[in-house]
C-alpha positions as CSV (number, residue, x, y, z in Angstrom):
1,X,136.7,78.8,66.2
2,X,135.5,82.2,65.3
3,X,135.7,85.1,67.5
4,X,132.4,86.7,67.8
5,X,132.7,90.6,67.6
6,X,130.2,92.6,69.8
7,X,130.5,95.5,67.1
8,X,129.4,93.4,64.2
9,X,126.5,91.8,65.9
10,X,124.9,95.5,67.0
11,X,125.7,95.7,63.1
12,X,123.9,93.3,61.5
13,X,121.4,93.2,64.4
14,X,120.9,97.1,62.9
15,X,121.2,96.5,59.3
16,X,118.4,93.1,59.4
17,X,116.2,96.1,61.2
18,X,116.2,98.5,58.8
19,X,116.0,95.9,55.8
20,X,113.0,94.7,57.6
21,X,111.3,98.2,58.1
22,X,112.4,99.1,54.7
23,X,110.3,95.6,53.2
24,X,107.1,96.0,55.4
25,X,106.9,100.0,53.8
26,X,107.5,98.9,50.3
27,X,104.6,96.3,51.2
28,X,102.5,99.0,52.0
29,X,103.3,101.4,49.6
30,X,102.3,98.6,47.0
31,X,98.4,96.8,49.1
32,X,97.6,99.3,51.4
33,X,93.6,98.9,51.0
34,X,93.3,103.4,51.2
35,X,95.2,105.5,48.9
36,X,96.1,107.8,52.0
37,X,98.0,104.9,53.7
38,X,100.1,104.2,50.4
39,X,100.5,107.9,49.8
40,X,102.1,107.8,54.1
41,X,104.1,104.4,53.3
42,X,105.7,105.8,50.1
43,X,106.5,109.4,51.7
44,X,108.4,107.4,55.0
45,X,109.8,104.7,52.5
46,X,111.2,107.9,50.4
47,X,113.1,109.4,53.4
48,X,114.4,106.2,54.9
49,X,115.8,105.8,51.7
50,X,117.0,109.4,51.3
51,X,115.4,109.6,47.7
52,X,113.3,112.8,49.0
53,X,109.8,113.1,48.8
């Protein structure tokens, strides 16, 4: 039986966030309906991914 690590949990509790933060931007980066939304998607999606704006 496996043990089950507190650490690791908090760590791929953390890592499933920011995948899932990460998704929903790209989405709206790509079918936001204003061009001022995708412009605001793409400039958070750039830092999160520490590409720079």
């Amino acid at each position: 039986m496996p043990t089950h690590d507190p650490a690791i949990l908090a760590l791929a509790t953390s890592a499933a966030g920011y995948l899932a933060t990460v998704t929903v931007l790209a989405l709206t980066a790509i079918a936001a309906p204003t061009s001022v939304r995708r412009r605001e998607a793409r400039t958070i999606l750039a830092l999160l991914l520490s590409c720079g704006p």
